[in-house]
N, C-alpha and C positions, 0 to 999 in steps of 0.2 A: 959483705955478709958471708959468714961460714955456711956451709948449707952438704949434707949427706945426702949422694944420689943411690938407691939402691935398686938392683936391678934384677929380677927373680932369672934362674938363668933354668932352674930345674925345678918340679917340685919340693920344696922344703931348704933350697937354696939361692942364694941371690950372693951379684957381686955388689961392693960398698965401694964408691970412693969419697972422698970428703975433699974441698977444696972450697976457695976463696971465689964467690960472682958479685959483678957489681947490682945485678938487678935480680928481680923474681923470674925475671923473661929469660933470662942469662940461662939460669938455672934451668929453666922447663926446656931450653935448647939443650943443651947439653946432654939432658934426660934422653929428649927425642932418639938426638943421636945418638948416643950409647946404646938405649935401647935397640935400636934398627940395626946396628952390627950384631946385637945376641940372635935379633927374630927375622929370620930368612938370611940374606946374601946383605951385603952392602950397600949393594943399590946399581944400576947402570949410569951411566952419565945421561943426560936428556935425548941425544942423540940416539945413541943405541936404543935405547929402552922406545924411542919411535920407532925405528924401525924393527924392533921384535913385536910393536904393537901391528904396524903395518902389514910384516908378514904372517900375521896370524889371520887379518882381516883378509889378504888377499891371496892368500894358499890355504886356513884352515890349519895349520901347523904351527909349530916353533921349535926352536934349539932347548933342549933339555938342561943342555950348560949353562945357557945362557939363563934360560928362566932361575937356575939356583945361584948365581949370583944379585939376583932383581935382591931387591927388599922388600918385607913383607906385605908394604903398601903395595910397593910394583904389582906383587904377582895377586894379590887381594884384586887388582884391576883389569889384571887378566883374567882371573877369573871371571868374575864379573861379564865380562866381553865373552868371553867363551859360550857361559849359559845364556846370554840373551841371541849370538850367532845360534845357538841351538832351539830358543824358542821362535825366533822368526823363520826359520827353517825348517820345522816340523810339515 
């Protein structure tokens, strides 16, 4: 199945590519991914991305570098983790 993946990169613009997937799933992967290299970082490997979660749980801190390579789920998690360390903490 041919199928146009379009991906908004700015307001009022988006990237297009068009290519050939076997499935519907194919296609909504593909999406993901594309998508996650436009929104935040690329992502860490599983490894890393534990241990920026680790040191954040266990110093309160993290690498700024590191966070802007996360992806936008990554750091959406961190966040997440951030403000709930601040509501138990109060």
């Amino acid at each position: 199945m041919k199928a146009t993946i379009r991906i908004p990169t700015e307001q009022y613009a988006f990237v297009e590519i068009e290519d050939e997937f076997e499935t519907r799933e194919d296609v909504r992967d593909a999406y993901d991914e594309i998508h996650a290299e436009y929104k935040g970082g690329s992502g860490l490997d599983a490894k890393e991305y534990n241990d920026a979660v680790d040191r954040y749980l266990s110093e309160g801190t993290g690498d700024a570098e590191q966070y802007l390579k996360m992806s936008k789920f990554q750091q959406d998690v961190i966040q997440v983790i951030k403000r709930s360390v601040k509501r138990i903490n109060k």
